[in-house]
GUBADO-699240 format. One record per residue (C-alpha): residue number from 1; residue in three letters; chain; x, y negated, z negated. Coordinates in pm, 1 decimal, m for minus. Example, Ala and Ser with C-alpha at 12.3 -4.5 7.8 and 13.67 -1.06 7.14 Angstrom:
<atoms>
<pos->1; code->ALA; unit->A; xx->1230.0; yy->450.0; zz->m780.0>
<pos->2; code->SER; unit->A; xx->1367.0; yy->106.0; zz->m714.0>
</atoms>
This chain:
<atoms>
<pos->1; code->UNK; unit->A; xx->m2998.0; yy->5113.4; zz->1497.6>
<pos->2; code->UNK; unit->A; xx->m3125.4; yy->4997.1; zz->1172.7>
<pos->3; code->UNK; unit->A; xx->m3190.8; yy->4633.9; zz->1097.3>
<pos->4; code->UNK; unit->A; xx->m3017.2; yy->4468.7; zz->787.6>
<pos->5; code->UNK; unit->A; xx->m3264.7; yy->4131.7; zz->832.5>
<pos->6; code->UNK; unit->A; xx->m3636.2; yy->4120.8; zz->993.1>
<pos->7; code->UNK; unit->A; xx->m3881.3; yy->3825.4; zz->1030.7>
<pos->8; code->UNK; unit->A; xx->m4208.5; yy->3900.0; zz->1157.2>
<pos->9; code->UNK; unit->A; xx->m4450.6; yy->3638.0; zz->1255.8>
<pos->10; code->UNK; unit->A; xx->m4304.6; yy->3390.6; zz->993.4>
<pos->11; code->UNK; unit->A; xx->m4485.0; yy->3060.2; zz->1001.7>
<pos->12; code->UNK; unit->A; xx->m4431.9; yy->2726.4; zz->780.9>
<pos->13; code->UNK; unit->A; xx->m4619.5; yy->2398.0; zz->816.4>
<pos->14; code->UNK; unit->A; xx->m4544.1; yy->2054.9; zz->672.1>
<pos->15; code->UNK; unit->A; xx->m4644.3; yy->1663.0; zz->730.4>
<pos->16; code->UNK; unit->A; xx->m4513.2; yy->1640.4; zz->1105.1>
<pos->17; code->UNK; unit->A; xx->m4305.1; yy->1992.9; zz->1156.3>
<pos->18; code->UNK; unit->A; xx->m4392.8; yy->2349.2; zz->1203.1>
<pos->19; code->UNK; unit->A; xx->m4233.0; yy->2614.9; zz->1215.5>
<pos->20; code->UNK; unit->A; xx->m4461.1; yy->2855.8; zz->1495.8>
<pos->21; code->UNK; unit->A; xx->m4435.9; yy->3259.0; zz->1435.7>
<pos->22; code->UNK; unit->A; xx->m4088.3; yy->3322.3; zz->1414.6>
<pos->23; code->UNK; unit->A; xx->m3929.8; yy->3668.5; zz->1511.6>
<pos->24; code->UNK; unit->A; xx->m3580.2; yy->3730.0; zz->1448.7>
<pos->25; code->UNK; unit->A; xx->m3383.8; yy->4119.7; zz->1348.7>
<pos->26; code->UNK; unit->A; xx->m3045.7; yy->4099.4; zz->1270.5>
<pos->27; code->UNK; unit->A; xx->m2911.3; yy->4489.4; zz->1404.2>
<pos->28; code->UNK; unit->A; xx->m2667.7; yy->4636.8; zz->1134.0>
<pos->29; code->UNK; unit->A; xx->m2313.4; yy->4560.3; zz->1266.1>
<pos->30; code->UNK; unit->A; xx->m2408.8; yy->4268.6; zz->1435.9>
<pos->31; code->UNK; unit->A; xx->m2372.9; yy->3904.3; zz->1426.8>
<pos->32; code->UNK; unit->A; xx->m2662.2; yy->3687.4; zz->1535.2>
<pos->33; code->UNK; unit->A; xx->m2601.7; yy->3313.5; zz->1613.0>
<pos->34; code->UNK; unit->A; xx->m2945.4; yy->3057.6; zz->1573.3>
<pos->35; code->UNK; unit->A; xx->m2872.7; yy->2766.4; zz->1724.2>
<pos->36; code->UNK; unit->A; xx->m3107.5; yy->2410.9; zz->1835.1>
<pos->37; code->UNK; unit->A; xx->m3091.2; yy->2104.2; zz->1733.9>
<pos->38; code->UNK; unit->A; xx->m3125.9; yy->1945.5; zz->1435.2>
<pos->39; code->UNK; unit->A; xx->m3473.6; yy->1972.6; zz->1259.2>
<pos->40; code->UNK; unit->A; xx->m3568.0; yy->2273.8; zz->1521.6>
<pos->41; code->UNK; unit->A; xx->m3640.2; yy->2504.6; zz->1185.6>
<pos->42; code->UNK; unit->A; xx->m3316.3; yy->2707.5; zz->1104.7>
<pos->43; code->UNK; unit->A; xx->m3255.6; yy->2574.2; zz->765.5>
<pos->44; code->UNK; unit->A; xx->m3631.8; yy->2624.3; zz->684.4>
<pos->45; code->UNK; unit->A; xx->m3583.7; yy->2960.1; zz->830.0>
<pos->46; code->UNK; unit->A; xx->m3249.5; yy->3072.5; zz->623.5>
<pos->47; code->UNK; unit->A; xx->m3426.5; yy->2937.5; zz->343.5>
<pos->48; code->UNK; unit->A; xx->m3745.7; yy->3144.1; zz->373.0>
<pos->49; code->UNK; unit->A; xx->m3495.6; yy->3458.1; zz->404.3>
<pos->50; code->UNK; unit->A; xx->m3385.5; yy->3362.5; zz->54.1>
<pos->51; code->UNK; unit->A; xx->m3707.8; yy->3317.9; zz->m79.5>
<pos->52; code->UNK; unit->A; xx->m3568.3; yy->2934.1; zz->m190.5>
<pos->53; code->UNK; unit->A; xx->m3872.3; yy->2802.2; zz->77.7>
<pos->54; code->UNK; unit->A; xx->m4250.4; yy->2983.4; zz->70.7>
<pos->55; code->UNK; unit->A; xx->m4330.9; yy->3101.4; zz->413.3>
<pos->56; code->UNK; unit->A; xx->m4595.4; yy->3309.6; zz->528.4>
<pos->57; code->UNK; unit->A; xx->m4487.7; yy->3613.0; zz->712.0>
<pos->58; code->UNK; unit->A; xx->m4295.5; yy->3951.8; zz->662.7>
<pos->59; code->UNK; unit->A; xx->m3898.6; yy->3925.3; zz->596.7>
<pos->60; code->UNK; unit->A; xx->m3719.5; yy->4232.3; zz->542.8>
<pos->61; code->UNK; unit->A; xx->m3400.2; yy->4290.3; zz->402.7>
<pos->62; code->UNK; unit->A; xx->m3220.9; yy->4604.3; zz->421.9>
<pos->63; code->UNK; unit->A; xx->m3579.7; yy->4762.4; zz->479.8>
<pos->64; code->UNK; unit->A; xx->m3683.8; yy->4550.3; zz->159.8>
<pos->65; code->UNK; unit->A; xx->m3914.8; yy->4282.1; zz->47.8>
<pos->66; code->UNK; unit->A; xx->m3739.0; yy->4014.1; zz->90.9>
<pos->67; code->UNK; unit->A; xx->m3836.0; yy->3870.8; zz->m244.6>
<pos->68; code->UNK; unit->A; xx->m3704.5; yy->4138.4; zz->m474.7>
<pos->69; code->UNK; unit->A; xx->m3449.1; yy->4040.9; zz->m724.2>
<pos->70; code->UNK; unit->A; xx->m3196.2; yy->4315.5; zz->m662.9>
<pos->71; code->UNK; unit->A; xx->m3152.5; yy->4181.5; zz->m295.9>
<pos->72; code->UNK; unit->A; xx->m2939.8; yy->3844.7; zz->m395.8>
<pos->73; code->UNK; unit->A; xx->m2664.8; yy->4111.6; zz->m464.8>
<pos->74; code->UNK; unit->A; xx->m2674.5; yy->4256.2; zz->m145.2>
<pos->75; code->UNK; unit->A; xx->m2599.9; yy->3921.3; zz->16.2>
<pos->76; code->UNK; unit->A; xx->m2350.4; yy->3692.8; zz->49.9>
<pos->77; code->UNK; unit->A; xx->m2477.1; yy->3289.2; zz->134.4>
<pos->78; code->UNK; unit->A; xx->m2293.2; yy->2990.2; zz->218.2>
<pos->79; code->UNK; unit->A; xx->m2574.0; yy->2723.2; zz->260.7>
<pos->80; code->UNK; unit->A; xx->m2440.2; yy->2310.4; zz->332.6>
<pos->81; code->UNK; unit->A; xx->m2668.2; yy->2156.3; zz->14.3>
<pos->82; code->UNK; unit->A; xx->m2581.4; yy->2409.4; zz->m247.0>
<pos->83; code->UNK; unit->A; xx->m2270.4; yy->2482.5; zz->m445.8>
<pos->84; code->UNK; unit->A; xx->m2196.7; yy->2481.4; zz->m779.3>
<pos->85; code->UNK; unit->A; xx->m2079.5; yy->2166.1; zz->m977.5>
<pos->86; code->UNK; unit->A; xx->m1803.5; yy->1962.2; zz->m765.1>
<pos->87; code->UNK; unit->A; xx->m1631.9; yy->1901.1; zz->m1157.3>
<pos->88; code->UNK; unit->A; xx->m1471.6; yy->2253.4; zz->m1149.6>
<pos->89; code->UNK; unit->A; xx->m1193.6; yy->2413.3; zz->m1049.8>
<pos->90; code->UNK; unit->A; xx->m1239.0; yy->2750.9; zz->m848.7>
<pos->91; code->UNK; unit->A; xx->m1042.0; yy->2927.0; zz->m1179.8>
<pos->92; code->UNK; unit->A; xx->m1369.3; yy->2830.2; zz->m1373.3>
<pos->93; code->UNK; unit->A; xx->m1621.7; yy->2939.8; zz->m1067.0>
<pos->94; code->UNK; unit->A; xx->m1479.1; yy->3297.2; zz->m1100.4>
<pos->95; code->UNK; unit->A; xx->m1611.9; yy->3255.3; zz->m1465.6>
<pos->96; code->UNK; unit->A; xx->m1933.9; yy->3167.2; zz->m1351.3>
<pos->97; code->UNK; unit->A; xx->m1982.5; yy->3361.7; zz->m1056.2>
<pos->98; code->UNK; unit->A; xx->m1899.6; yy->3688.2; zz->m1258.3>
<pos->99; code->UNK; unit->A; xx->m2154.8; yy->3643.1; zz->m1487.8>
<pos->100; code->UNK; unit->A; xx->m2391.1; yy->3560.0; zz->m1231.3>
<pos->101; code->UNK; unit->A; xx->m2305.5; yy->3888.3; zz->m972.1>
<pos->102; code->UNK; unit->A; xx->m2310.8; yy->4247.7; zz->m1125.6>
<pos->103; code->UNK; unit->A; xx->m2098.0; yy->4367.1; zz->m857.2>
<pos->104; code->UNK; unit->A; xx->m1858.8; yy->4042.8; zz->m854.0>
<pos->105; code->UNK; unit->A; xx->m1515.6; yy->4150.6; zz->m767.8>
<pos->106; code->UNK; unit->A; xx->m1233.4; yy->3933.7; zz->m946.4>
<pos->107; code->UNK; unit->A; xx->m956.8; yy->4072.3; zz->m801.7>
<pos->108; code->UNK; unit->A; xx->m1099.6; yy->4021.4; zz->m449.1>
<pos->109; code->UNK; unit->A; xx->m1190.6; yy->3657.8; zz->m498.5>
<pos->110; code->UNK; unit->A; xx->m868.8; yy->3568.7; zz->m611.6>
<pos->111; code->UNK; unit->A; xx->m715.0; yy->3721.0; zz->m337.7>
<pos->112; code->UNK; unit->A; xx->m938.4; yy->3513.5; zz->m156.1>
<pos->113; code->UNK; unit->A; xx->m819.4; yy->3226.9; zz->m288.6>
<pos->114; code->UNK; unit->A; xx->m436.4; yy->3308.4; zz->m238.5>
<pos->115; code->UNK; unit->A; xx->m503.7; yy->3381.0; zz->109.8>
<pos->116; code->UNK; unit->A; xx->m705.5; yy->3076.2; zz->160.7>
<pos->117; code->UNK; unit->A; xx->m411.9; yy->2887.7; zz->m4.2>
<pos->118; code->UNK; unit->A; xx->m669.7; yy->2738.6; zz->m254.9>
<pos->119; code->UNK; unit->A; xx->m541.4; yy->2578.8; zz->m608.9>
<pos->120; code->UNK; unit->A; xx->m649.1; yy->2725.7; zz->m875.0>
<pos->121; code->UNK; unit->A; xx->m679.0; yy->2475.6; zz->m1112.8>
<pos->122; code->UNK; unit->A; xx->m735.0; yy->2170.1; zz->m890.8>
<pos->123; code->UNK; unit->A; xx->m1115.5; yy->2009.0; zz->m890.8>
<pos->124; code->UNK; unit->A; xx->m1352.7; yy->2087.7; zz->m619.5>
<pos->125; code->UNK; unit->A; xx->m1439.3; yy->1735.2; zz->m560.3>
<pos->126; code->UNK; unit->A; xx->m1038.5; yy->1657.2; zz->m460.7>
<pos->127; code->UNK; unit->A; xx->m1067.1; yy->1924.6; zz->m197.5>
<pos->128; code->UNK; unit->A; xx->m1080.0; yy->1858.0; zz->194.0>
<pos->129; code->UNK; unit->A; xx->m1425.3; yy->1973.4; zz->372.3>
<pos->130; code->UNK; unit->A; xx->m1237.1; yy->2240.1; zz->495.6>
<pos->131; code->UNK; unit->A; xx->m1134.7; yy->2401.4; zz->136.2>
<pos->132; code->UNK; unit->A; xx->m1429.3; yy->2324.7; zz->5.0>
<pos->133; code->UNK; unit->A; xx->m1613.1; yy->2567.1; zz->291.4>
<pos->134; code->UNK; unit->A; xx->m1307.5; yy->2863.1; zz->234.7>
<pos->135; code->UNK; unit->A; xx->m1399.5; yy->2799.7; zz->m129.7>
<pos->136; code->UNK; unit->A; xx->m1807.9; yy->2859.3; zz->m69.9>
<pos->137; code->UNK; unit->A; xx->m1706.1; yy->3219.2; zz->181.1>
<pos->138; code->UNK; unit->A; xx->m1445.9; yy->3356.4; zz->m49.9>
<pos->139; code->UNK; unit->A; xx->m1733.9; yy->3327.3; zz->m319.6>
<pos->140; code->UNK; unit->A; xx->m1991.9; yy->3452.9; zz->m49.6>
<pos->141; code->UNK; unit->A; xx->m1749.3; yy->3729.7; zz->0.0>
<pos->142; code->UNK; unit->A; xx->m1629.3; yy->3827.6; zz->m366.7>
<pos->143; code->UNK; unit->A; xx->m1927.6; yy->4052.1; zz->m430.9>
<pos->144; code->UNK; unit->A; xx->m1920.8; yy->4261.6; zz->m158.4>
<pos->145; code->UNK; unit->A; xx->m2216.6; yy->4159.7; zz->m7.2>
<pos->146; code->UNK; unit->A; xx->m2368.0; yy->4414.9; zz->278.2>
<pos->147; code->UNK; unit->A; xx->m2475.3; yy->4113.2; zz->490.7>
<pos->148; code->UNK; unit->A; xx->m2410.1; yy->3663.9; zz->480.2>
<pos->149; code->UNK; unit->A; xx->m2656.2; yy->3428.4; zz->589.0>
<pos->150; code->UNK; unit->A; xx->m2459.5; yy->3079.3; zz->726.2>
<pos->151; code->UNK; unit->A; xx->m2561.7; yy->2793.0; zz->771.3>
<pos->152; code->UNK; unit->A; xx->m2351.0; yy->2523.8; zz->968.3>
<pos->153; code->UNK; unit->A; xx->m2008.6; yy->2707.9; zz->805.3>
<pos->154; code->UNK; unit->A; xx->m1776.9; yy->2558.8; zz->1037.2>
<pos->155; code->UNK; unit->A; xx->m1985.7; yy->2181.6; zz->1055.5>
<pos->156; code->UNK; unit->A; xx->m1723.4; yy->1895.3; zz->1040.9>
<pos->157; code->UNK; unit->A; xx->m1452.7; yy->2131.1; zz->1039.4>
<pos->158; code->UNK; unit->A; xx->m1112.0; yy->2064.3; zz->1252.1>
<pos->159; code->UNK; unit->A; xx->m1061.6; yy->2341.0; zz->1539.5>
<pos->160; code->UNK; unit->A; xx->m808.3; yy->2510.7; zz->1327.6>
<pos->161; code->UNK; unit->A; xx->m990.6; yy->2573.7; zz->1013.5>
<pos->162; code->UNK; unit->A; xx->m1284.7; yy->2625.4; zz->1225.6>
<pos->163; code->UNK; unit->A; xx->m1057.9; yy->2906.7; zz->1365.9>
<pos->164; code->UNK; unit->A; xx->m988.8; yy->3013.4; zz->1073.2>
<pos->165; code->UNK; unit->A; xx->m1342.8; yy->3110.4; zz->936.3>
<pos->166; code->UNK; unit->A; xx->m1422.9; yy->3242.2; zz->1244.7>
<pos->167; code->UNK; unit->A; xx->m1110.1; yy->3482.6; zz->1231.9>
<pos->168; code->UNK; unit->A; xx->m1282.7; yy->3571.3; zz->867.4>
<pos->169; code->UNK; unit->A; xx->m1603.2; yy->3643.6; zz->980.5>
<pos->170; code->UNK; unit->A; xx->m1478.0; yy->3916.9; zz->1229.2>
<pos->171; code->UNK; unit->A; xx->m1256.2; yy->4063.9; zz->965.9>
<pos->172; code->UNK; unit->A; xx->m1575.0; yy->4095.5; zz->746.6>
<pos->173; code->UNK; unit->A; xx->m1755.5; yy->4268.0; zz->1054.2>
<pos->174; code->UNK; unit->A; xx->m1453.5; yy->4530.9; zz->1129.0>
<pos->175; code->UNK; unit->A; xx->m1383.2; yy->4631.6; zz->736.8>
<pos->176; code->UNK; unit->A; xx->m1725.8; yy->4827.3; zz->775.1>
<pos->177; code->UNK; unit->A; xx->m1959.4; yy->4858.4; zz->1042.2>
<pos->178; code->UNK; unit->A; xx->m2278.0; yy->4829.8; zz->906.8>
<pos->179; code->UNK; unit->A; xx->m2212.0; yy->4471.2; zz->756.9>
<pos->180; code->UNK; unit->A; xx->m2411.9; yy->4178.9; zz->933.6>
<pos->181; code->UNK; unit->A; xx->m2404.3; yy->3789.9; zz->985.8>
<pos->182; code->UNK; unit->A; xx->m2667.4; yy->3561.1; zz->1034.5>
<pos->183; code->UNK; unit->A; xx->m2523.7; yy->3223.4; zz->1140.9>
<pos->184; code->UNK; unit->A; xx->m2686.8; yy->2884.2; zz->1230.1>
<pos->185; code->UNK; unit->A; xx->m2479.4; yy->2651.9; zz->1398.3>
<pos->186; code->UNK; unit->A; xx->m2518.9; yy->2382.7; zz->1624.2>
<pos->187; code->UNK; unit->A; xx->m2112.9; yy->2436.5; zz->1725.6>
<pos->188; code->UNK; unit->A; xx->m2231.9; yy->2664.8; zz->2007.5>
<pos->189; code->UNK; unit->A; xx->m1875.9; yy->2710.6; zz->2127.0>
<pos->190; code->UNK; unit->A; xx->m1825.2; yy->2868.3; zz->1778.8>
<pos->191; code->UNK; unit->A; xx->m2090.7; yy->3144.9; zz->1873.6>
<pos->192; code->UNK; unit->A; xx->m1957.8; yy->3219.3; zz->2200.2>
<pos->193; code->UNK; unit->A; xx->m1634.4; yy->3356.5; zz->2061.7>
<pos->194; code->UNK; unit->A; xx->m1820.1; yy->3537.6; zz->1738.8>
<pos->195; code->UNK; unit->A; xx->m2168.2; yy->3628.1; zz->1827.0>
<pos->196; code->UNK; unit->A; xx->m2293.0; yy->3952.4; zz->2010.6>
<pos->197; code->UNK; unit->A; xx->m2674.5; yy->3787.7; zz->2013.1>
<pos->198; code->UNK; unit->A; xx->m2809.3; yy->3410.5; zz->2021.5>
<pos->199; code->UNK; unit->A; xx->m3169.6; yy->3291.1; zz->1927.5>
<pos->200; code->UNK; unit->A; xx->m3279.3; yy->2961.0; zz->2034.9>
<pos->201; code->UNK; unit->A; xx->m3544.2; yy->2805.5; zz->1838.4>
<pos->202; code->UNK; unit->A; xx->m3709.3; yy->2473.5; zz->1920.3>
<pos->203; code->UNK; unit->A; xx->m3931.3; yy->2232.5; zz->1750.5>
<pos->204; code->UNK; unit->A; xx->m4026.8; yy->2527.1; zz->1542.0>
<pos->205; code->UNK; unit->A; xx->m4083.6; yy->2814.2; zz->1801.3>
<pos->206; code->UNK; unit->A; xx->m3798.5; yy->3102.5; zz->1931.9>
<pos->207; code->UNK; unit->A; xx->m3750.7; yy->3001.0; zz->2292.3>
<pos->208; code->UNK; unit->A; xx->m3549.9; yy->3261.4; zz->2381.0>
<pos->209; code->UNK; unit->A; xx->m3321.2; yy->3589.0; zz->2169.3>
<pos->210; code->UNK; unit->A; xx->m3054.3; yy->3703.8; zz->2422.1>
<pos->211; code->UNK; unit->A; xx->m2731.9; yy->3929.8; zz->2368.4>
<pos->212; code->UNK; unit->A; xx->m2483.8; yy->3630.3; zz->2411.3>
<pos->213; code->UNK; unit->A; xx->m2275.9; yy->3816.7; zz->2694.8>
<pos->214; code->UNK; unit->A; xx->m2609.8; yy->3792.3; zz->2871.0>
<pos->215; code->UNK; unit->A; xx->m2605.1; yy->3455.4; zz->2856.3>
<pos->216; code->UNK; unit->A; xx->m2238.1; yy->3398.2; zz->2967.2>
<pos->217; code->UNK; unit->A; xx->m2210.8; yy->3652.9; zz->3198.1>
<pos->218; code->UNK; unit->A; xx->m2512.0; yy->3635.6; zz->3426.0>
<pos->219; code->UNK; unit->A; xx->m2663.6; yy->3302.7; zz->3363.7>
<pos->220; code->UNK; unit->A; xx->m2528.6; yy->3042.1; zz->3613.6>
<pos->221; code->UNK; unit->A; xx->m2649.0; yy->2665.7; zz->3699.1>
<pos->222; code->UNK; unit->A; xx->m2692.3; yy->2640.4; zz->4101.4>
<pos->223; code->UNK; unit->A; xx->m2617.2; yy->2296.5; zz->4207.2>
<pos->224; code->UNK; unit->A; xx->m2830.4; yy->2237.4; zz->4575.8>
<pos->225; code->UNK; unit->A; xx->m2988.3; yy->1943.4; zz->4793.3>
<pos->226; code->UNK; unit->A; xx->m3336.7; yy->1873.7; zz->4760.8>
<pos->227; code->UNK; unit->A; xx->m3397.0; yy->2072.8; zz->5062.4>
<pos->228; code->UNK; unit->A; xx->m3253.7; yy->2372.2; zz->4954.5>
<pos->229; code->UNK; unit->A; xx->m3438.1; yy->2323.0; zz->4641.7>
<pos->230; code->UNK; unit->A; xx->m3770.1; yy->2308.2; zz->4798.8>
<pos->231; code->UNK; unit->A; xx->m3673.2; yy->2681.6; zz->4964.8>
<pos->232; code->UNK; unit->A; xx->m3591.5; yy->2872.8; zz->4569.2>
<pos->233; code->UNK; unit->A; xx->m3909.3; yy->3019.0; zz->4433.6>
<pos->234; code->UNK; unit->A; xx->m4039.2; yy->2955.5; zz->4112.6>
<pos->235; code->UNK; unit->A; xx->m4011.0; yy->3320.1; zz->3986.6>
<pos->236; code->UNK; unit->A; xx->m3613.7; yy->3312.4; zz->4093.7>
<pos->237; code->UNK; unit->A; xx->m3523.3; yy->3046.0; zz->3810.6>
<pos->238; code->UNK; unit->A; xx->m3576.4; yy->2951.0; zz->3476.4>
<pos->239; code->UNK; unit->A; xx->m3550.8; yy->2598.3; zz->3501.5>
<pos->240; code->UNK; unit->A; xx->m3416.4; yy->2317.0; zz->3697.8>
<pos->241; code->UNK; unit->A; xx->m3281.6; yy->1975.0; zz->3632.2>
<pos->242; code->UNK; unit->A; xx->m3314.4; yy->1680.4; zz->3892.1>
<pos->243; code->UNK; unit->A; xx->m2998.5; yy->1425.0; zz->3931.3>
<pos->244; code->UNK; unit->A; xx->m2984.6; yy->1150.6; zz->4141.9>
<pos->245; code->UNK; unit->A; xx->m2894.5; yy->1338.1; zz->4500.4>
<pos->246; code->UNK; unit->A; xx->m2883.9; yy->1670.2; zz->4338.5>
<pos->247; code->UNK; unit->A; xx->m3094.1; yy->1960.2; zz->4162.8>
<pos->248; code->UNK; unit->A; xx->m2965.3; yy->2189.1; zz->3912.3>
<pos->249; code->UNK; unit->A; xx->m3097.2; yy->2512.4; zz->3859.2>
<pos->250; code->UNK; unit->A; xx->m3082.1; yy->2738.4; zz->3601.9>
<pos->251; code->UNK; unit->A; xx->m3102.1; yy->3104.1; zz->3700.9>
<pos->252; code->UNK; unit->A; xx->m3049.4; yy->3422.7; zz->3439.8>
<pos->253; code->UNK; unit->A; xx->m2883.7; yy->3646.0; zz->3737.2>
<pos->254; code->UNK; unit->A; xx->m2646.9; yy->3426.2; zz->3934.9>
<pos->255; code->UNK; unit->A; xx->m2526.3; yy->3697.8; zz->4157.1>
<pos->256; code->UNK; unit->A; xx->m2870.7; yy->3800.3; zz->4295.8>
<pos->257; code->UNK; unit->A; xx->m2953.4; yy->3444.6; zz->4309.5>
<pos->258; code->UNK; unit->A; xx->m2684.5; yy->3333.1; zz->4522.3>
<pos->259; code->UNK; unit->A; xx->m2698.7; yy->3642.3; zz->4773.6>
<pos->260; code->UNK; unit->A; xx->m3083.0; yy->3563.7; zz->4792.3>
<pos->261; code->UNK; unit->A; xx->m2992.2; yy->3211.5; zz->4845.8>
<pos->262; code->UNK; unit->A; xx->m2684.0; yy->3201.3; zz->4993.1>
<pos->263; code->UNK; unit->A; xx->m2558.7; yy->2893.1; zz->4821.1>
<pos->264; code->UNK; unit->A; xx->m2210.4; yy->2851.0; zz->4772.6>
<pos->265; code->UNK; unit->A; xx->m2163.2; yy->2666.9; zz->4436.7>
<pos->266; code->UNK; unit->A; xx->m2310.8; yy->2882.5; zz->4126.5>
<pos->267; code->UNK; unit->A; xx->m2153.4; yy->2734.7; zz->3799.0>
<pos->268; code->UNK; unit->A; xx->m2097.1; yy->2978.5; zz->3463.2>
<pos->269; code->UNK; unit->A; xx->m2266.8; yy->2760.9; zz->3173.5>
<pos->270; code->UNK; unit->A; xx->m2194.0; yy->2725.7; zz->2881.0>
<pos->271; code->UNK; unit->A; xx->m2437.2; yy->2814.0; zz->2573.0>
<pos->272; code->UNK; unit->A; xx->m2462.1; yy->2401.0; zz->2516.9>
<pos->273; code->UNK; unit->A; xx->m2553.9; yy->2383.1; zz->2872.6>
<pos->274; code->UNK; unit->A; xx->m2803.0; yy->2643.6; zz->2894.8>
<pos->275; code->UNK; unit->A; xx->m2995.0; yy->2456.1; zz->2558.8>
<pos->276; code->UNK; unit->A; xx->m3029.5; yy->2144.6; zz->2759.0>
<pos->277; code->UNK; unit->A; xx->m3170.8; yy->2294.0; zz->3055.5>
<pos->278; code->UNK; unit->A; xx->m3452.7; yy->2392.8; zz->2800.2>
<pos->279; code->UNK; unit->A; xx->m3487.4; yy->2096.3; zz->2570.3>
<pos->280; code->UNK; unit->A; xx->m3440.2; yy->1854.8; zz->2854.0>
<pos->281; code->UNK; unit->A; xx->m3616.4; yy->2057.2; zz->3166.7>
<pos->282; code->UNK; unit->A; xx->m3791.6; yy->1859.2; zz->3409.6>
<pos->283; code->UNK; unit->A; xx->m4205.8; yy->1911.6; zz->3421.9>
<pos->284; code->UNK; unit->A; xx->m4399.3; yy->1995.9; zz->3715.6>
</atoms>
């Protein structure tokens, strides 16, 4: 399987943040979801794919240097602090965008538009959040990009237009099976639904790049007494949370676990779940 996006050992230091040799590949046909909290390095990571933020390293796109000129065509990008002026209407963005893409497609973005039930000749800054983020995709989209880098697409959206762009995203995927999607979020439930992998960074380092039915399927949070706690081994879970009367554990093969164990309450967690076990894990 070829990879449409590599990062190899990509590294990025400022004032009181660093982002610590990054690895990510995003497979051809795939969608990748980077999650963490806020500040954990997945803007500064998008943005060293684009070249907009220096970062030492190897990135890859399509087998290419990153940095070459041709590959902003080959791409489609809907980043949260970029867009073009808010003072026009998307009639006048075609204008722009076509002179700006060789491979633009006017047709397709104003069937885009009519799909997305955008106005024509209504101002950007008068739309909702949620137009304004169809608006940014259907001009991602409209030049037939081979891959999109997200980031935070569906932030501060409702459940139904966050639906919505989901629903868009796979469509994107099945029309040819060699297109890709790299998507930070921090709406984990989003990635559940959409993503077939999930990479975790943290305060700057990858903590963990899983296929994400991995992570639903045979991850599970064992909930025991202290006693029964005290009996687990250390190499038969990933990490464990203390409550008041309780321990939870986190384990990444719940059945073997709980025939090993023979405890009878094994939870399925959720993606959100399985971050705090790592960002909040007790220390021994």
């Amino acid at each position: 399987m070829k990879n449409a996006i590599e990062l190899k050992n990509i590294s990025k230091s400022y004032q009181d943040f660093k982002l610590d040799n990054i690895n990510i590949t995003v497979p051809e046909g795939s969608i990748v979801g980077l999650i963490g909290e806020n500040g954990a390095g997945k803007t500064t990571t998008i943005k060293g794919i684009l070249n907009i933020t220096n970062v030492n390293g190897t990135i890859k796109v399509f087998g290419e240097d990153h940095q070459k000129k041709e590959i902003k065509e080959k791409l489609g990008v809907v980043l949260d602090d970029s867009f073009l002026s808010f003072y026009l209407t998307p009639k006048q963005v075609n204008s722009v965008m076509k002179e700006f893409y060789k491979n633009w497609d006017e047709e397709k973005y104003f069937t885009y538009l009519k799909e997305f039930k955008l106005p024509l000749k209504k101002l950007i800054k008068d739309f909702s959040s949620g137009m304004k983020m169809k608006l940014k995709i259907a001009t991602a989209l409209a030049h037939n990009p081979k891959a999109l880098i997200l980031d935070e697409p569906t932030s501060g959206l409702d459940p139904i237009v966050r639906n919505e762009i989901l629903d868009i995203f796979r469509q994107y995927i099945l029309e040819d099976e060699t297109r890709s999607i790299l998507l930070s979020s921090h709406i984990t439930s989003d990635l559940e639904h959409i993503a077939d992998y999930i990479v975790f960074i943290h305060e700057g380092k990858i903590l963990f790049t899983l296929p994400t039915s991995e992570l639903l399927e045979n991850f599970g949070i064992a909930k025991c007494s202290e006693e029964e706690f005290q009996k687990i081994k250390k190499e038969d879970y990933l990490r464990y949370k203390k409550e008041k009367y309780s321990y939870e554990v986190l384990v990444s093969d719940k059945t073997k676990f709980k025939t090993k164990y023979e405890l009878k309450t094994i939870d399925k967690p959720s993606i959100d779940e399985i971050m705090l076990f790592y960002v909040k894990e007790c220390k021994e």
